[in-house]
ZAVO-675272 format. One record per residue: residue number from 1; residue in one letter; chain; x, y negated, z of N, C-alpha, C in turn. Coordinates in nm, 4 decimals, decimal comma, always signed. Example, Ala and Ser with C-alpha at 12.3 -4.5 7.8 and 13.67 -1.06 7.14 Angstrom:
2
(palo 1 "A" "A" (+1,3190 +0,5690 +0,7800) (+1,2300 +0,4500 +0,7800) (+1,3200 +0,3300 +0,7800))
(palo 2 "S" "A" (+1,2850 +0,2250 +0,7080) (+1,3670 +0,1060 +0,7140) (+1,2900 -0,0030 +0,7870))
! end
This chain:
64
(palo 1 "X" "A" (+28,1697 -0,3201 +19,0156) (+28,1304 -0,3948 +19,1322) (+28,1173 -0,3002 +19,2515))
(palo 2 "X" "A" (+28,1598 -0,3323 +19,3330) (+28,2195 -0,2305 +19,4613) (+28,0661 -0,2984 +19,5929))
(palo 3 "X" "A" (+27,9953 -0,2140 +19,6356) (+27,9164 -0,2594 +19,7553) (+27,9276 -0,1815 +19,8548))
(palo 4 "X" "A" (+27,9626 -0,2964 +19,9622) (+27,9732 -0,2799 +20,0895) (+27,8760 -0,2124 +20,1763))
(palo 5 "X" "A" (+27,8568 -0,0631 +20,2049) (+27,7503 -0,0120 +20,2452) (+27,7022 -0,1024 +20,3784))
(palo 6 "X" "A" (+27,8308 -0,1324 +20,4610) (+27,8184 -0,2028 +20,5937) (+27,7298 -0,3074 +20,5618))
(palo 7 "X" "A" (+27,7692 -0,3927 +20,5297) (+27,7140 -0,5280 +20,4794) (+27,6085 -0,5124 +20,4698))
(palo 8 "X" "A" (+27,5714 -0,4016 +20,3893) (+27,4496 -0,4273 +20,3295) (+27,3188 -0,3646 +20,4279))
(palo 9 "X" "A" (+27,3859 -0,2725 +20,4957) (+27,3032 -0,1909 +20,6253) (+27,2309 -0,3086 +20,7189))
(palo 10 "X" "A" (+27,3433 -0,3937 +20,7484) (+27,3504 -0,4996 +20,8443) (+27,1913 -0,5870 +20,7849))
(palo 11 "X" "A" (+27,2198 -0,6474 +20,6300) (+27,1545 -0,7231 +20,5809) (+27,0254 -0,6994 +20,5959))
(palo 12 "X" "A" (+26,9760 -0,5775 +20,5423) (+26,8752 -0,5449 +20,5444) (+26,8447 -0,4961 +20,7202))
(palo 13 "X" "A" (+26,8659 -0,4623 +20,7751) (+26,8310 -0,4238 +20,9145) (+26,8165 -0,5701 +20,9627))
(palo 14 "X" "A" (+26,8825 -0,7004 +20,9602) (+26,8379 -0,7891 +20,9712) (+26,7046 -0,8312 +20,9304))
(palo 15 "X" "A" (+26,6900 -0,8433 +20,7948) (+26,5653 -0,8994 +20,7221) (+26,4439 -0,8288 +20,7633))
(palo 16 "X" "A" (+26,4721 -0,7425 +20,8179) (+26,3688 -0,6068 +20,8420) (+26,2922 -0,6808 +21,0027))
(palo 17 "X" "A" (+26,4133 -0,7579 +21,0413) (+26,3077 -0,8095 +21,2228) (+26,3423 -0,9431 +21,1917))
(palo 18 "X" "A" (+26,4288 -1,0388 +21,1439) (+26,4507 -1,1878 +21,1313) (+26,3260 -1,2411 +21,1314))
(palo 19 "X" "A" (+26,1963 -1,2283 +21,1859) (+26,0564 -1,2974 +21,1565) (+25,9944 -1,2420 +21,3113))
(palo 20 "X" "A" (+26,0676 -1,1891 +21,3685) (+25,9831 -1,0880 +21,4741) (+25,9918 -1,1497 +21,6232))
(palo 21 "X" "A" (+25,8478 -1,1513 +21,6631) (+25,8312 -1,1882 +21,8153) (+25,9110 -1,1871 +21,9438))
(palo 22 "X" "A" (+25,9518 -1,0370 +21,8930) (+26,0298 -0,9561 +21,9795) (+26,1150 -0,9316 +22,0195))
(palo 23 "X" "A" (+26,1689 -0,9979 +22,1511) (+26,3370 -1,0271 +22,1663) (+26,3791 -0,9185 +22,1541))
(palo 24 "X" "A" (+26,3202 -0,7679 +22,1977) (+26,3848 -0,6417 +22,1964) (+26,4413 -0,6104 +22,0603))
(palo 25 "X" "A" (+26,4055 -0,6446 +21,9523) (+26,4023 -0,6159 +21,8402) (+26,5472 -0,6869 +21,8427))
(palo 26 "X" "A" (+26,5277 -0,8097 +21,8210) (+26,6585 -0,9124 +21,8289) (+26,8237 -0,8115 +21,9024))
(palo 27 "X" "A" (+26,7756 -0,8051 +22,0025) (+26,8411 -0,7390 +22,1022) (+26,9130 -0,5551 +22,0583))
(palo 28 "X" "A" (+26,8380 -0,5422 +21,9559) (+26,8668 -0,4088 +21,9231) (+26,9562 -0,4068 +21,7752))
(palo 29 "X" "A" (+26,9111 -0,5630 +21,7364) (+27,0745 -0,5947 +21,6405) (+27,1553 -0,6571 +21,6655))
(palo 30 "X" "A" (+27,1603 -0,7321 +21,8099) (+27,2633 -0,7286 +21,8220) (+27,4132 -0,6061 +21,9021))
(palo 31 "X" "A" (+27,3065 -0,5203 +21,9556) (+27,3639 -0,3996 +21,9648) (+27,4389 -0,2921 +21,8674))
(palo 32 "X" "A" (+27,4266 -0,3355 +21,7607) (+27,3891 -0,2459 +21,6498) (+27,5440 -0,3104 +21,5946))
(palo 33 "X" "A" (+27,5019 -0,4939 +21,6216) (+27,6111 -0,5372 +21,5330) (+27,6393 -0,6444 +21,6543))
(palo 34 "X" "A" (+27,7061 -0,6480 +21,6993) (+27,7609 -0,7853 +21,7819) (+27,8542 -0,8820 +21,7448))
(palo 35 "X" "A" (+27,8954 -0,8341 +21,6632) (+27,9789 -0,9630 +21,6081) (+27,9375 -0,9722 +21,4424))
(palo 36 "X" "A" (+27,7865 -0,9510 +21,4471) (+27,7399 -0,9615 +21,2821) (+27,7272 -1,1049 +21,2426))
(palo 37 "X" "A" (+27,6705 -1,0932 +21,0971) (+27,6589 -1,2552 +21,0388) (+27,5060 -1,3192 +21,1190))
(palo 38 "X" "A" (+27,4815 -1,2593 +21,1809) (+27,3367 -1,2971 +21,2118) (+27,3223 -1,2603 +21,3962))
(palo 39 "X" "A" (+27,4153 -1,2244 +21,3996) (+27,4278 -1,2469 +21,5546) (+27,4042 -1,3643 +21,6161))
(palo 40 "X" "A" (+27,5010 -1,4887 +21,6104) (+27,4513 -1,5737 +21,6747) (+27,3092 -1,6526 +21,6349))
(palo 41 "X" "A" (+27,2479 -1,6284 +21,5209) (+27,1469 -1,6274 +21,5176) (+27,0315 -1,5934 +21,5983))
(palo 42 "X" "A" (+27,0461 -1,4429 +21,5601) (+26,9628 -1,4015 +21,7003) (+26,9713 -1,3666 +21,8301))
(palo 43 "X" "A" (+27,0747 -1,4437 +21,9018) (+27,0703 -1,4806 +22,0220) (+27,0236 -1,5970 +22,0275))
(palo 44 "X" "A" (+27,0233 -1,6741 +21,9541) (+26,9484 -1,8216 +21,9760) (+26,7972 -1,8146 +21,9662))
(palo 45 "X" "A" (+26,7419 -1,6986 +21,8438) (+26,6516 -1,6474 +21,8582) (+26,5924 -1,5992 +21,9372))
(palo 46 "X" "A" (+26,6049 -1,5125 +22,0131) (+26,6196 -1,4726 +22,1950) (+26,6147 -1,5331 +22,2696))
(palo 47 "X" "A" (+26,7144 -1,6282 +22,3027) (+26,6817 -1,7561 +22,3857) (+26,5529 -1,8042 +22,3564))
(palo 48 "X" "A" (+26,5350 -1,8480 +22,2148) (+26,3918 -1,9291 +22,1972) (+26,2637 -1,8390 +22,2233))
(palo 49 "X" "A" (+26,2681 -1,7306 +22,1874) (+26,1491 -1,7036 +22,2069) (+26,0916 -1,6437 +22,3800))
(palo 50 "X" "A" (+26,2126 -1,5988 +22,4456) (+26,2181 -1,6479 +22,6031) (+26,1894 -1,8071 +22,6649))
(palo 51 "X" "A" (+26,1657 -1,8996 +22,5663) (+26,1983 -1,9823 +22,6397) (+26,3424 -2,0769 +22,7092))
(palo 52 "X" "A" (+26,4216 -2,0142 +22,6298) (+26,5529 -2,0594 +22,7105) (+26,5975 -2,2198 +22,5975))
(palo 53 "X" "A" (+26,6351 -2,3102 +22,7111) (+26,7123 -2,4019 +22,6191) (+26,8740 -2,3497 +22,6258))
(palo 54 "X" "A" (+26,9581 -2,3863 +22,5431) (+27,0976 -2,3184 +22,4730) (+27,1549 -2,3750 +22,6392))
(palo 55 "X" "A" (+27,1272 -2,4397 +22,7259) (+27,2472 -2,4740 +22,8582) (+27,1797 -2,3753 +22,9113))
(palo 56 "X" "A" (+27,0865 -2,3577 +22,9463) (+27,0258 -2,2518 +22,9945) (+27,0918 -2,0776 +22,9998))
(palo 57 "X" "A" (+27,1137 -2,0483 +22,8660) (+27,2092 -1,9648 +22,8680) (+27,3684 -1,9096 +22,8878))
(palo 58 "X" "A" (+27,3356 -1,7901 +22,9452) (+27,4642 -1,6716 +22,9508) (+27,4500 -1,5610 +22,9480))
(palo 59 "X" "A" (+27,5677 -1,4653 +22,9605) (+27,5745 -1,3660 +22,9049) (+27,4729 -1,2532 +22,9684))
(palo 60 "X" "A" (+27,4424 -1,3169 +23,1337) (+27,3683 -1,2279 +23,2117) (+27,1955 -1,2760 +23,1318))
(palo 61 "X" "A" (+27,1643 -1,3900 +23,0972) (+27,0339 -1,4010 +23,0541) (+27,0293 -1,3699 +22,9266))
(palo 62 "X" "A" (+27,0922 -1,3138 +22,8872) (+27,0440 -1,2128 +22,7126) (+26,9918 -1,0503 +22,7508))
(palo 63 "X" "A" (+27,0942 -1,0426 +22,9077) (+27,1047 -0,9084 +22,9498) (+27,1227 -0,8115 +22,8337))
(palo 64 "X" "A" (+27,2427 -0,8381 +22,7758) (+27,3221 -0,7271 +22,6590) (+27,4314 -0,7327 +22,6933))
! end
């Protein structure tokens, strides 16, 4: 059985803030990973915990 170090970096660096207040946090995986499995996640995450409804957003109000 072959494991994907990537994958698995990703996974856990996710699970590690997926619960967290902190858009910065959010913001620092999606830096990390921008086109991860949990990206658009936590930009929606971001949005919400800013306050943003989903029309509300763009690329300038994530500021990433």
């Amino acid at each position: 059985m072959e494991i994907n170090i990537d994958s698995l970096s990703e996974a856990l660096f996710w699970f590690s803030i997926k619960d967290t207040t902190w858009p910065e946090e959010l913001e620092i995986y999606i830096e990390n990973y921008p086109n991860g499995k949990f990206a658009s996640l936590a930009r929606a995450r971001i949005n919400r915990l800013r306050g943003l409804r989903p029309e509300q957003t763009t690329l300038k109000s994530l500021s990433i």
